[in-house]
C-alpha positions in Angstrom: 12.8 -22.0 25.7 9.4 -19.9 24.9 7.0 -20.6 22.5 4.6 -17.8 22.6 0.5 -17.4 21.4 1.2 -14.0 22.0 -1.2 -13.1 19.0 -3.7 -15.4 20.0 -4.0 -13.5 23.6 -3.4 -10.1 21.6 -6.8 -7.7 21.3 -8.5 -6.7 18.2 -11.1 -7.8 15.8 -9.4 -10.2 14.1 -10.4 -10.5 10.0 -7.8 -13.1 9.1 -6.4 -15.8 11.2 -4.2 -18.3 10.0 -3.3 -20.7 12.2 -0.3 -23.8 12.2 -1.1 -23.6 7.7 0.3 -26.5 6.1 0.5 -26.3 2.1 1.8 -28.8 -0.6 2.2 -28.9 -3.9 1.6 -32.4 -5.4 4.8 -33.5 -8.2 5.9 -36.2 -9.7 8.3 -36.8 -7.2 7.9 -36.2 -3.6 5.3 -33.6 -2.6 6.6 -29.8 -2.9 6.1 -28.3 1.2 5.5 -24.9 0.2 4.2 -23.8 3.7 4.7 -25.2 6.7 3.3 -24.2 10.3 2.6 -20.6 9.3 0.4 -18.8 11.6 -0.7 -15.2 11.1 -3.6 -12.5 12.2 -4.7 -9.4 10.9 -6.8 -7.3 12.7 -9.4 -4.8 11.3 -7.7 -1.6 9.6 -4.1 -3.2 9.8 -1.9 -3.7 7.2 0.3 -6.6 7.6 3.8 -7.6 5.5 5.2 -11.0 4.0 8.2 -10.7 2.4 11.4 -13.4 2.0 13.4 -14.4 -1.1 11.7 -15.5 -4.5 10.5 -19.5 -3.4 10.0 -18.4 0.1 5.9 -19.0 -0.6 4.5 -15.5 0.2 2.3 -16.5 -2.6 1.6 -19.5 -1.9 0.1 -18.1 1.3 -1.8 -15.5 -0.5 -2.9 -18.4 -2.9 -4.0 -20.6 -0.1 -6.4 -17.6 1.8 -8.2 -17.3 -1.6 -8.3 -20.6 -2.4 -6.7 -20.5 -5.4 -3.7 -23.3 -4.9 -4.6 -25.0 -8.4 -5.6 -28.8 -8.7 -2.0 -29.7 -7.9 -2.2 -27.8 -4.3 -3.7 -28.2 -1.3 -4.0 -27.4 2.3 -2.6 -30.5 4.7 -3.0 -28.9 7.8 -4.2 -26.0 10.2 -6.8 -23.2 9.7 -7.6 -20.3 7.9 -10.3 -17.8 9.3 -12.2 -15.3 7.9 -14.1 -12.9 10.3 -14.4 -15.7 12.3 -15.7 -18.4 9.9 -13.0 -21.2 8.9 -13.0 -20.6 5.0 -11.8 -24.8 4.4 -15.2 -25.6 5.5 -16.7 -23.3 2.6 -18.5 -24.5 -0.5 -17.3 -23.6 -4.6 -20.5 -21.5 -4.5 -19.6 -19.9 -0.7 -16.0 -19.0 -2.2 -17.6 -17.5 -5.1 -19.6 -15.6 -3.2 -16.4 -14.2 -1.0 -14.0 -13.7 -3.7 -13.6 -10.1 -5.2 -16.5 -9.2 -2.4 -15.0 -9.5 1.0 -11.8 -10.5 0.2 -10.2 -9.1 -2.8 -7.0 -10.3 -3.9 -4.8 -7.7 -6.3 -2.3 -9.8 -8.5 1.2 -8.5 -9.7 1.0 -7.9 -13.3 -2.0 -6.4 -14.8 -0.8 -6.9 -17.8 -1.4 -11.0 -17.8 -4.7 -10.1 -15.3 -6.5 -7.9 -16.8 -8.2 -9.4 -20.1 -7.1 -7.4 -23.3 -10.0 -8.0 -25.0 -12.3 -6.0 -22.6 -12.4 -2.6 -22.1 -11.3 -1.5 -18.6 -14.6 -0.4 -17.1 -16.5 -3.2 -18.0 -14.0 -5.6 -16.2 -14.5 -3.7 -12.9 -18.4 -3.7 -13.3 -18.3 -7.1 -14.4 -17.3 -7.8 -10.6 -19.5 -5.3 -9.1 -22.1 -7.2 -10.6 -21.6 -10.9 -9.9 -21.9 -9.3 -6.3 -24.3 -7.3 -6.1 -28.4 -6.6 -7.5 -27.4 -3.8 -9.7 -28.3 -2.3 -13.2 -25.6 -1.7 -15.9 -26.2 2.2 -15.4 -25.4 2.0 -11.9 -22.5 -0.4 -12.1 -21.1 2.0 -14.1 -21.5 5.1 -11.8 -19.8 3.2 -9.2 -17.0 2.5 -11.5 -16.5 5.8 -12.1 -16.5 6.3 -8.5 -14.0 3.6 -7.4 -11.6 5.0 -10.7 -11.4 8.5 -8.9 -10.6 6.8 -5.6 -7.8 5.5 -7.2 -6.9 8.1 -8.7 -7.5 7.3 -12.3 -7.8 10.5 -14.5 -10.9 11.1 -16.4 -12.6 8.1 -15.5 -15.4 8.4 -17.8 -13.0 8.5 -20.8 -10.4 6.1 -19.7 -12.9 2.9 -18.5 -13.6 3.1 -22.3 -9.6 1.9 -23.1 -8.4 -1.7 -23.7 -5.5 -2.3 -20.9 -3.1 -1.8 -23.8 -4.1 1.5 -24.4 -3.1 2.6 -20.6 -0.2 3.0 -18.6 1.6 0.4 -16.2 0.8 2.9 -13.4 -3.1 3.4 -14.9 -3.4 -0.4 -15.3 -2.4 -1.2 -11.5 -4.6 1.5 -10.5 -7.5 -0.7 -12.4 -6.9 -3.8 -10.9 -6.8 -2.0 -7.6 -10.1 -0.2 -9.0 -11.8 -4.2 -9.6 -10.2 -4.8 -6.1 -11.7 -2.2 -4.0 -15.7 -1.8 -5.8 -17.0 -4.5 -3.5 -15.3 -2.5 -0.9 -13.9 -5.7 0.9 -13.1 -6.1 4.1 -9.6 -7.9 3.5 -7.5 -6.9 0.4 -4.5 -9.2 -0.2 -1.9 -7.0 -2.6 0.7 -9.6 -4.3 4.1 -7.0 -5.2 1.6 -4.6 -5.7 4.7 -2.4 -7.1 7.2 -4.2 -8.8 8.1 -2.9 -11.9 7.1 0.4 -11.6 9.1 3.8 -11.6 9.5 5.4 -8.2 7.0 7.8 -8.8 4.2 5.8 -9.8 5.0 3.1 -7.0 5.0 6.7 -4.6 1.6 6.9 -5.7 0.4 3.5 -5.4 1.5 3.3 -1.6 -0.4 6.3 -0.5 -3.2 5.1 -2.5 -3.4 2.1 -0.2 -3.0 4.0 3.1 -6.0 6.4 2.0 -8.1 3.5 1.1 -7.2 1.7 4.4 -8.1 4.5 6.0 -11.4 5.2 4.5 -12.9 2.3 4.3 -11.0 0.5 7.3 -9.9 -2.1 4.8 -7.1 -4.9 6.3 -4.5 -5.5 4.0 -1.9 -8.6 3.6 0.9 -6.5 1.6 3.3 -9.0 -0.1 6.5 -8.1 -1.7 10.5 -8.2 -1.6 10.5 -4.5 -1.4 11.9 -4.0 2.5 11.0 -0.2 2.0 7.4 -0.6 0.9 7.1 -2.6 4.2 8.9 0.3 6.3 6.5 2.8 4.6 3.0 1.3 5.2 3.1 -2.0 7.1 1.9 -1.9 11.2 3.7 -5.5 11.2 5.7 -7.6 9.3 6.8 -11.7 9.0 9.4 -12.9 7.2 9.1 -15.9 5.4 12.1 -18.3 4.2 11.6 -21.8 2.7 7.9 -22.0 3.9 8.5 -20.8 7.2 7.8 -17.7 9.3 11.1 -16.9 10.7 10.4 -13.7 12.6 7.2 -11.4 13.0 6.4 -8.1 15.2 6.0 -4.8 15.0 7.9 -3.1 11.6 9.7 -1.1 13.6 11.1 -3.9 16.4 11.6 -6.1 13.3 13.3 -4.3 11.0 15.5 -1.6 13.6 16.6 -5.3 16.3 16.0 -8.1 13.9 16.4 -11.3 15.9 17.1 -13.6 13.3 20.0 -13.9 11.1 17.5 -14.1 8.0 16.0 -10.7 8.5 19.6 -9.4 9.5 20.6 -11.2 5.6 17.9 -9.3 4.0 18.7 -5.5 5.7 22.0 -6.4 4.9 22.0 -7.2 1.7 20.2 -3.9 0.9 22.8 -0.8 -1.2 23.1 1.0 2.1 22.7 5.2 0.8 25.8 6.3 3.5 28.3 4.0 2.5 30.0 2.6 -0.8 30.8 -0.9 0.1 30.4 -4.2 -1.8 27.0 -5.6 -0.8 26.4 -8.6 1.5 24.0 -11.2 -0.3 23.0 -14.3 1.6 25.4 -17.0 0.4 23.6 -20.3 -1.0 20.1 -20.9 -1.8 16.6 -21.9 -0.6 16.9 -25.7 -0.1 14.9 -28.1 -1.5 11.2 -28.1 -0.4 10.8 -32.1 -1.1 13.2 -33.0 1.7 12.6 -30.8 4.6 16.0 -31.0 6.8 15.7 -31.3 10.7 16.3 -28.3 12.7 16.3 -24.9 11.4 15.6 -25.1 7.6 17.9 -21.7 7.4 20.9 -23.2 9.1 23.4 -23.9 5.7 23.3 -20.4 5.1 23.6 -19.0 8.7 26.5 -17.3 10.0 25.4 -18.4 13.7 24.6 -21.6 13.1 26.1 -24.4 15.6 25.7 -28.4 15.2 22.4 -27.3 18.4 20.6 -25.7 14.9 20.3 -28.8 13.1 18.7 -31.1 14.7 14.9 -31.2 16.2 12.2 -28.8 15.6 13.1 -25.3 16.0 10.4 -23.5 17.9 9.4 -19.8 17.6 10.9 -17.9 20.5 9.0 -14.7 22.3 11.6 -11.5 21.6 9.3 -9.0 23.3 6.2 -9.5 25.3 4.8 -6.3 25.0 4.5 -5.7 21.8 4.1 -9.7 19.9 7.8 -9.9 18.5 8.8 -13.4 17.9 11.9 -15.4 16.2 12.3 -18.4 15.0 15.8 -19.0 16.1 17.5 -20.8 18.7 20.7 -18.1 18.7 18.4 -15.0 18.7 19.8 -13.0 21.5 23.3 -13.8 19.5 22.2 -12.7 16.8 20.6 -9.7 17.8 23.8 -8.7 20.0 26.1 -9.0 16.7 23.8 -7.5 14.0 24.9 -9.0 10.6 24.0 -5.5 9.0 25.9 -3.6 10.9 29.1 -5.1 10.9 31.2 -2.8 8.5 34.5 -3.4 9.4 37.8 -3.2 6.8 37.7 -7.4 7.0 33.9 -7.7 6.4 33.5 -5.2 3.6 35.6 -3.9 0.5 35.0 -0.6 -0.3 33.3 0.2 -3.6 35.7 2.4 -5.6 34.0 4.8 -8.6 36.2 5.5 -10.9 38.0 9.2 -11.5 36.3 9.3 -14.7 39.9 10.3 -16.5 39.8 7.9 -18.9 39.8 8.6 -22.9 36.0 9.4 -24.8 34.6 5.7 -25.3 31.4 7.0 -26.7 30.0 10.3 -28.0 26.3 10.8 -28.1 25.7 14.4 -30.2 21.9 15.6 -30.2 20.7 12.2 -30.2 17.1 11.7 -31.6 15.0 8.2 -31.8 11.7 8.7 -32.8 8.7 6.2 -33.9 6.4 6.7 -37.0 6.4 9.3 -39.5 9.4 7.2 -41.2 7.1 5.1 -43.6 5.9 6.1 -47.1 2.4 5.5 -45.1 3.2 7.8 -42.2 4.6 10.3 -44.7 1.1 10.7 -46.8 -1.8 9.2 -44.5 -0.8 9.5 -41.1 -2.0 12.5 -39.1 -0.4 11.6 -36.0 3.1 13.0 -35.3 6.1 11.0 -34.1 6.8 9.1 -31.1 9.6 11.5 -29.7 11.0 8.4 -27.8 14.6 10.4 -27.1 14.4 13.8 -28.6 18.4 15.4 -28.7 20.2 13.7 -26.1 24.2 14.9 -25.4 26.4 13.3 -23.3 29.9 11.0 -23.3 31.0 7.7 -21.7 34.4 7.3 -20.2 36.6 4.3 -20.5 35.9 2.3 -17.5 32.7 4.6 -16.1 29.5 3.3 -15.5 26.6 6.1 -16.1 23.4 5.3 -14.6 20.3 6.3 -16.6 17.2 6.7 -14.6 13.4 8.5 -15.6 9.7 6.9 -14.9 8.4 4.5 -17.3 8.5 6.4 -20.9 11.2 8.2 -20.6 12.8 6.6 -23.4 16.0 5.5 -21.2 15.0 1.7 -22.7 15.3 3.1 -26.3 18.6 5.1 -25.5 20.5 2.1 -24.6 19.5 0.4 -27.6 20.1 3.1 -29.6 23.6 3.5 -28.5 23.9 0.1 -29.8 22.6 0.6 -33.4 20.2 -2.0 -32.5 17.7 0.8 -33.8 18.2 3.2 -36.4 18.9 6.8 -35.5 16.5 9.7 -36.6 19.0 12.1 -36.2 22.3 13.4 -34.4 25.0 10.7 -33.9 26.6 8.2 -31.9 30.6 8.2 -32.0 32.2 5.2 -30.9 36.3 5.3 -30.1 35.9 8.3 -32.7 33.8 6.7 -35.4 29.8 7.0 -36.0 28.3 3.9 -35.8 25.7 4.8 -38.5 28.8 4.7 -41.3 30.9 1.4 -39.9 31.7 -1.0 -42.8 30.1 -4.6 -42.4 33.8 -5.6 -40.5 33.7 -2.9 -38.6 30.3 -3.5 -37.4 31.2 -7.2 -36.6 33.5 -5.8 -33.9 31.3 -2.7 -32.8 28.7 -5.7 -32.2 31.7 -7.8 -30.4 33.1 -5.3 -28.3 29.5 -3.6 -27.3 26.8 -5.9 -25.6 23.6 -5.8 -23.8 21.9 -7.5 -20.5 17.9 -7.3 -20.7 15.6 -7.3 -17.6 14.5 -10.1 -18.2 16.7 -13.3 -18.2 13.8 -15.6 -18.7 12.7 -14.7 -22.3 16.8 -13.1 -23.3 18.0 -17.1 -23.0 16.5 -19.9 -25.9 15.2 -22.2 -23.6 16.3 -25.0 -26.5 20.1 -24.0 -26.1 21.5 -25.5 -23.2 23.5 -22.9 -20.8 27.1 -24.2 -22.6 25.2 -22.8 -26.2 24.1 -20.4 -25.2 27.9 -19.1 -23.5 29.5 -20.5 -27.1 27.2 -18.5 -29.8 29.0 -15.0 -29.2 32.3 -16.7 -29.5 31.6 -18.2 -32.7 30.4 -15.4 -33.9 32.7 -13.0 -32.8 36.1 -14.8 -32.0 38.8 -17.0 -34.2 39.0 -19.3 -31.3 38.8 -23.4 -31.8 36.3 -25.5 -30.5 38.4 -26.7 -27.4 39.3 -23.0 -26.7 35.4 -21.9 -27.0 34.8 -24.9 -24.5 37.4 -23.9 -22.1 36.3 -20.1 -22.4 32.9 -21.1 -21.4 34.0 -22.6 -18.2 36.0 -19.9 -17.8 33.0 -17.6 -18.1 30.4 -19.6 -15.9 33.9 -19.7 -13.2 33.7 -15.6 -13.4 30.0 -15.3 -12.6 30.4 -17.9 -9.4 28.0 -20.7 -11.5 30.4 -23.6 -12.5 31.4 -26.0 -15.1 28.0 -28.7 -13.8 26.0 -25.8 -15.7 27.1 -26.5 -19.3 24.7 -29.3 -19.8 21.6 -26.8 -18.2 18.6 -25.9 -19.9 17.3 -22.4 -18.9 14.2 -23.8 -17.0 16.6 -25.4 -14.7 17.9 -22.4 -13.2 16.7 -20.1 -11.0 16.2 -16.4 -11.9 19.3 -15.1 -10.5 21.2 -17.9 -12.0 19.6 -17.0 -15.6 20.9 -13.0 -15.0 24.4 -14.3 -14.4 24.2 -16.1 -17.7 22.4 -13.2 -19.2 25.8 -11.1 -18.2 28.1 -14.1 -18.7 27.5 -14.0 -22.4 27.7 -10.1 -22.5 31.0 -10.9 -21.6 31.9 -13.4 -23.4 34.1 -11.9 -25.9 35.5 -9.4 -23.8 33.0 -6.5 -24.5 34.7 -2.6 -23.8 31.2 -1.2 -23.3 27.8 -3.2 -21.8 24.3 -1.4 -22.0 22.5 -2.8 -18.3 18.6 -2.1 -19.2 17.1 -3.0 -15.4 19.0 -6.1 -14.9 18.1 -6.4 -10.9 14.6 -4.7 -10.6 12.8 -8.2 -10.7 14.9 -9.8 -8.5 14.9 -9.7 -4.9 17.4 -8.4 -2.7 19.4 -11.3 -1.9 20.1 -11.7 -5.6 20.2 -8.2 -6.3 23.1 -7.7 -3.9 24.9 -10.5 -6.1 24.5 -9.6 -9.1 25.4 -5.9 -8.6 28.8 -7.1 -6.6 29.6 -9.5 -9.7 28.3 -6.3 -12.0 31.1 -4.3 -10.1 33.9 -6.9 -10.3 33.6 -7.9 -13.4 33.8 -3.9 -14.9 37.2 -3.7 -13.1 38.5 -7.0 -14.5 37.4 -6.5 -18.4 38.0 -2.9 -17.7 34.2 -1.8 -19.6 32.1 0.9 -19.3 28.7 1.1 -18.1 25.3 2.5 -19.1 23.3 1.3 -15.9 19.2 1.7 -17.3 17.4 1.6 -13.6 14.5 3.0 -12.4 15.8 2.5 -8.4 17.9 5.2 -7.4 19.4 3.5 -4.4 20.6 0.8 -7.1 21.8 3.5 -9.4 23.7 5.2 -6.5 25.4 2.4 -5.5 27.2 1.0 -9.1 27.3 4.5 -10.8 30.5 7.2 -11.7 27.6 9.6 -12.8 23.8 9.8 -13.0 21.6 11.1 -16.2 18.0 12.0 -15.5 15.6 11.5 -18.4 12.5 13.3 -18.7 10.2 12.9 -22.0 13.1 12.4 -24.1 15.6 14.6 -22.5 18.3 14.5 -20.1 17.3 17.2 -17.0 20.3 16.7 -15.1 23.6 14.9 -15.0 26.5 15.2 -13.1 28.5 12.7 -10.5 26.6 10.7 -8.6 27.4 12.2 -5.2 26.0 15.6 -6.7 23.0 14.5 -8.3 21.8 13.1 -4.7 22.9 16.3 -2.9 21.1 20.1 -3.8 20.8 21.9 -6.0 18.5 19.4 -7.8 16.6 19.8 -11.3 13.2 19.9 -9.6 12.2 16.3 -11.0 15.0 14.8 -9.9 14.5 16.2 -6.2 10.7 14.7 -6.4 12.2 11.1 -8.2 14.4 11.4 -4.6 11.7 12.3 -2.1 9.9 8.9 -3.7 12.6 6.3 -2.2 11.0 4.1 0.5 13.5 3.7 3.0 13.7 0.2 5.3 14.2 2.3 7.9 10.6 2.8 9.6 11.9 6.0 11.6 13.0 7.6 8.8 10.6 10.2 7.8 11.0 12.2 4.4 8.7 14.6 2.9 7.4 13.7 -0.2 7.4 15.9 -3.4 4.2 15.0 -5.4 3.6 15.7 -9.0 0.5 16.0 -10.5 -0.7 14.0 -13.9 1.0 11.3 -15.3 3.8 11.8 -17.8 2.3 14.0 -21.2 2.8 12.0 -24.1 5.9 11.6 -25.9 3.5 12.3 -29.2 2.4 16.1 -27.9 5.7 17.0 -25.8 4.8 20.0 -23.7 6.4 23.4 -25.3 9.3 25.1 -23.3 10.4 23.2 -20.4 8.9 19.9 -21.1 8.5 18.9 -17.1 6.0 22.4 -16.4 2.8 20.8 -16.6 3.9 18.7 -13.4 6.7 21.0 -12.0 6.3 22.2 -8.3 8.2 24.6 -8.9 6.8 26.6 -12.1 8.0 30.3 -11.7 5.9 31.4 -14.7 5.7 31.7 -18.7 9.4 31.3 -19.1 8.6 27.3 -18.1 5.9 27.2 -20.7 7.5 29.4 -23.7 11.4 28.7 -23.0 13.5 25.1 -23.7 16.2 25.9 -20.5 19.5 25.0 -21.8 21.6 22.1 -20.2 24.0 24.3 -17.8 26.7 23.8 -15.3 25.6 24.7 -11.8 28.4 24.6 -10.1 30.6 27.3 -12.1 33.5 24.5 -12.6 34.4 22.1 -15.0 30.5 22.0 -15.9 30.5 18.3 -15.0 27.3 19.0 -13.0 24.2 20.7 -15.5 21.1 21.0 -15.1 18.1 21.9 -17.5 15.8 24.3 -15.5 15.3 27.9 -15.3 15.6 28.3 -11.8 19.1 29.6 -10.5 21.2 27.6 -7.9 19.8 28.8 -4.9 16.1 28.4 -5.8 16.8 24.8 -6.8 18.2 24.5 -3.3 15.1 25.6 -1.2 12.4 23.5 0.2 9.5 22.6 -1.7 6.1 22.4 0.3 5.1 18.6 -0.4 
């Protein structure tokens, strides 16, 4: 056996060093071990990549570095440097002095860090001035500066909004605006792009490579996103249950994992060549009170022998040259029967899309949702026009097909699905379901459009009453939609929790004891619980990570062949969307710019938006290069849509006043059964050729 200091002997300047980092979390039980013998270096300009499973404490770590672990946290053993000087030995007024100056930590949602009652400019020179001897009049200069660098339009007119007034992608930019006007010398990014559209995420990632390369910034990137590693990591670790279970180079990491937990998390990943059913990593993260001997990873390992779970598992050397190390006693198994790769007939089942034959479930007819301009105020005082949220939408769902619905943030794919579920009132067109506009059902026939039609949010976390236990929660659509007894509604809701792999010990649950992927699969349990023919999906998986995800997107799949229900998939993740979808809709301002079966919409020709929402996937492969289609400005508001071809004022393609003067027509492109259209006055061929990115 090896245990290595191979980054101890490594050369560099090293601006963080974390060495043998022991964290816990103080409880009314036993004492929460959130990090446990974690060493780490960065060296100057390098960009370095945590990620693991929700609870694997890739916050934590980032908590501990700022010194930020709360009065119920603390460090209990090992170092952490900064530029040489151990930060444990600093003073609150030292700290102060560091934080937000030479190390500048980014948080994940603006929208609970920035402060709403401050307007955005004066948040970032607020920090410029704590640091630094400056007037207000040049604080503000520099925060116009530091709002171009990050790409913020008109910076002089948008530091004057309130964060409500911007954007997701404008209000990340901000908080990387507040991170970056110190110009710090370490920034730590926590998810720095969950949540957003593929676009705006595109944007954010080569935001941090130009700012790591101009001002030679080191970066701690932490996230669940295996791709956003690929793309702009120089090395990785992955953590599980407090532990660093393998660290190197991205690409020796992440093309030879060495350890069956990095080998779970490829795997686990929708893979874009081939349909099968997804392999999640059975089980959970253990309990961090009472730390098992041997490897903590060892109930969910596929390799794990009785020689895994006993004594302390030391971190093995898996390449000299270039610093890549597992924690793993079976590594060189492991790495000679790659978990990910193992696609054989017994290992996978291949995912099946349906044939799309089935009868017209639902008939969407120049659909139109739009906000203000309803009210008797709106009619006589408003000057504002409406909110053209989805602006004459056509399309039908098939008995038994799923549809995926994907756009950037605004698209109005959000107010679509809840549209097509009368849960807002249409503006204009119609929705037909089995035949029969739901804008006209009787109150009984509502009752069973509202039974037979159901909806999974996001988030599982404010969908579920935390006052109703799990069992109450299962039991409300079946008293409200079904004749059955009490003892039938009980046995139904074990039935329910069997069918999305919980069990009958979660009756008695309360929300807050159940982990987010548990809360999703009673989120979709009661969707189903009165045996639903159609379910609206608005981002059920983009919060979770990909463990989970894989999960919930096999029980997504079983459980639409076993109630036999259609689909409308809401997702901003393409790969996602790919993977569970019988066709793909692209939404644009309102409008749908392309649809068509899946395996076309990901092949050319492509609408030209839908090519750049392609060229935008980060790819876990770190050899994989693509060439990425940029578009300029964010998305125009939904208030002042663009005349003619509503995409033209960010189109790469433009061929000219037609774009700007002309609405193109949704039109087959493949001079068949016109199940493939596309809105875009470019012909076939021109759709087909490269783009310069």
């Amino acid at each position: 056996m090896q245990t290595t200091t191979l980054e101890e002997d490594s050369a560099g300047q090293s601006v963080l060093d974390i060495t043998s980092l022991d964290v816990e979390y103080q409880t009314e039980g036993k004492p929460v071990k959130a990090a446990r013998d974690v060493s780490l270096r960065i060296e100057q300009g390098e960009t370095v990549g945590i990620a693991g499973e929700s609870g694997s404490g890739k916050s934590t770590l980032a908590l501990a570095v700022m010194q930020y672990l709360g009065d119920n946290g603390r460090i209990t053993g090992g170092d952490i440097k900064f530029d040489g000087e151990s930060l444990l030995d600093l003073s609150p007024e030292e700290l102060k002095r560091l934080r937000g100056n030479r190390i500048a930590h980014v948080p994940q949602d603006p929208k609970t860090s920035l402060n709403p009652s401050l307007r955005v400019g004066e948040q970032i020179a607020e920090t410029l001035r704590i640091h630094r001897d400056i007037s207000k009049e040049e604080s503000m200069e520099k925060v116009y500066d530091v709002l171009r660098q990050v790409d913020l339009p008109d910076p002089e007119y948008n530091s004057e909004k309130y964060p409500h007034e911007l954007s997701g992608g404008m209000q990340q930019r901000v908080l990387f605006a507040m991170g970056l006007v110190c110009e710090p010398e370490l920034l730590i990014l926590d998810e720095p792009t969950t949540g957003l559209d593929v676009t705006t995420q595109a944007k954010i990632l080569d935001l941090i490579e130009d700012l790591k390369s101009s001002m030679d910034t080191s970066v701690l990137l932490i996230t669940h996103n295996l791709g956003v590693i690929a793309e702009i990591a120089d090395r990785v670790s992955i953590m599980y249950a407090g532990e660093i279970m393998e660290k190197g180079p991205v690409e020796s990491v992440f093309n030879n994992p060495a350890n069956p937990y990095t080998q779970g998390l490829l795997g686990a990943l929708p893979d874009e060549d081939i349909s099968t059913e997804l392999k999640p990593i059975e089980g959970q993260i253990p309990s961090l009170q009472d730390i098992p001997a041997g490897c903590i990873f060892s109930d969910r390992c596929e390799f794990a022998q009785e020689e895994c779970r006993a004594g302390t598992i030391e971190e093995e050397v898996v390449s000299e040259d270039d610093g890549h190390t597992s924690k793993c006693r079976r590594w060189e198994h492991a790495r000679n029967n790659p978990l990910q790769l193992d696609h054989s007939p017994e290992s996978d089942t291949e995912i099946l899309q349906s044939d799309s034959t089935g009868d017209t479930l639902i008939d969407v007819e120049n659909l139109k949702k739009y906000y203000g301009g309803e009210s008797f105020f709106d009619h006589f005082f408003s000057s504002e026009p409406p909110v053209k949220a989805v602006n004459g939408v056509d399309f039908e769902i098939r008995e038994s097909e799923a549809i995926g619905i994907v756009g950037e943030s605004g698209c109005g794919k959000s107010t679509l699905g809840s549209t097509l579920l009368n849960l807002l009132d249409i503006t204009d067109g119609s929705v037909k379901y089995r035949g029969s506009d739901i804008d006209a059902l009787s109150e009984s026939e509502l009752k069973e459009f509202r039974s037979e039609c159901q909806i999974v949010f996001q988030n599982p976390h404010s969908s579920l009453n935390p006052k109703r236990t799990i069992g109450q929660a299962l039991e409300r659509p079946l008293e409200l939609f079904t004749e059955k007894s009490e003892a039938e509604r009980k046995e139904r809701v074990i039935e329910l929790l069997d069918q999305v792999e919980l069990g009958e010990e979660y009756v008695g649950r309360y929300p807050k004891e159940l982990s987010g992927g548990e809360k999703q699969r009673v989120a979709i349990a009661r969707a189903f619980a009165a045996d639903p023919s159609f379910v609206v999906l608005d981002e059920p998986v983009s919060a979770l990570d990909v463990s989970v995800q894989a999960s919930i997107l096999n029980l997504l799949s079983k459980l639409q062949d076993e109630y036999d229900a259609s689909y409308v998939f809401i997702s901003h993740d393409l790969s996602v969307v790919k993977h569970i979808s019988d066709r793909v809709a692209i939404m644009y301002l309102g409008e749908i710019v392309e649809i068509g079966p899946t395996e076309q919409i990901f092949e050319p020709p492509f609408h030209p938006y839908t090519r750049s929402l392609l060229s935008s996937i980060p790819s876990p492969d770190p050899e994989k290069s693509s060439e990425r289609i940029y578009l300029e400005g964010d998305v125009p508001s939904a208030r002042h849509s663009p005349s003619g071809c509503a995409f033209h004022t960010r189109c790469p393609q433009k061929i000219g006043d037609i774009c700007e003067t002309e609405v193109p027509p949704l039109e087959s492109v493949d001079g068949g059964d016109g199940t493939h259209q596309i809105a875009c006055h470019l012909d076939k061929e021109e759709m087909s050729e490269p783009i310069d990115p």
